[in-house]
C-alpha positions in Angstrom: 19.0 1.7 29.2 21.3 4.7 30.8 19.5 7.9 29.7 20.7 11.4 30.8 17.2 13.3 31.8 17.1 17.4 31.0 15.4 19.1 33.6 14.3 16.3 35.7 12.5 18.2 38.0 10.0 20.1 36.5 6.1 19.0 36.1 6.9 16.7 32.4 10.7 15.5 33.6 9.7 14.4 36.9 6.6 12.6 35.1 9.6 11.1 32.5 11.6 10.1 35.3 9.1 8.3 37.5 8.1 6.6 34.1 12.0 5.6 33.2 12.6 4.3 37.1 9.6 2.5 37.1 10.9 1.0 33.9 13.8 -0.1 35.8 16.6 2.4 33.5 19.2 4.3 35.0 18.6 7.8 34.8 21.3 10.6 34.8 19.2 13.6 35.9 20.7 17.0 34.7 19.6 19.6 36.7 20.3 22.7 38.4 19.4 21.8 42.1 20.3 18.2 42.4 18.9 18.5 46.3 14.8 18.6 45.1 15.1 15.1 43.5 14.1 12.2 45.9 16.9 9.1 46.4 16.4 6.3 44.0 19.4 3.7 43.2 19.2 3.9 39.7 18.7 7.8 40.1 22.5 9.6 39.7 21.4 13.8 39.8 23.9 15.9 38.1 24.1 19.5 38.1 24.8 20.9 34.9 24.7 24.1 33.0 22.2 22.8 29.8 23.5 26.8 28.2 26.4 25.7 28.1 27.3 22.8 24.9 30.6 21.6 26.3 28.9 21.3 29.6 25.9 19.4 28.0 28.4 17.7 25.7 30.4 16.0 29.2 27.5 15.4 31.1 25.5 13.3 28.4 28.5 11.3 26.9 27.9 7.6 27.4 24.5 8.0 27.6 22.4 5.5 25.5 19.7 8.4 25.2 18.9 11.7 25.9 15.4 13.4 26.8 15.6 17.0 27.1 12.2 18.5 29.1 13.8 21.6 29.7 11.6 24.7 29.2 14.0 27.3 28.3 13.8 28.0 24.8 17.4 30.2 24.7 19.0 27.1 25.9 18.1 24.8 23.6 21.0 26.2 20.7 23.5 24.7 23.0 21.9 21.4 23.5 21.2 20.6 20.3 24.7 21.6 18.9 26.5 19.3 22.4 24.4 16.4 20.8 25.1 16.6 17.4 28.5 17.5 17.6 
C-alpha cells in the first residue's frame, strides 16, 4: 500500500512508520526536516507545509492512504479540507 505519513518523525509517527516498513508499504513521509529520518527503500521523505491545504493537497495525491500524527492542533483545518476536497 503507498501511504503519505503526517509527521513522521515525532514519538507516534516514527512508531507508525517502523510499523508500515516493517509491513513492507511504501511510505511517503511528510515532514518538515526530511534529514532526521533514517534511509529505508520504501521510505521517500517529503517536506511539506501540512498548514497549508494546497500543499497537503499535492503532496498526498496518489496516495492509497493517509495517517496524519501531527500534533499541531491549528494545522489540522487545512488537512482535513486538502483531503476532503
Amino acid at each position: 500500500m503507498k501511504i503519505a505519513l503526517i509527521g513522521a518523525t515525532g514519538f507516534v509517527g516514527s512508531a507508525i512508520l517502523k510499523e508500515a516498513l516493517n509491513r513492507g508499504h511504501e511510505v511517503t513521509a511528510i515532514v518538515q526536516h526530511p534529514e532526521k529520518l533514517t534511509s529505508h527503500p520504501k521510505l521517500h521523505p517529503q517536506k511539506g507545509d501540512v498548514c497549508t491545504a494546497d500543499e497537503v493537497a499535492r503532496v498526498v495525491s496518489g496516495h492509497e492512504a493517509v495517517i496524519s500524527a501531527f500534533k499541531n492542533i491549528s494545522g489540522v483545518g487545512a488537512l482535513i479540507e486538502s483531503v476532503a476536497g
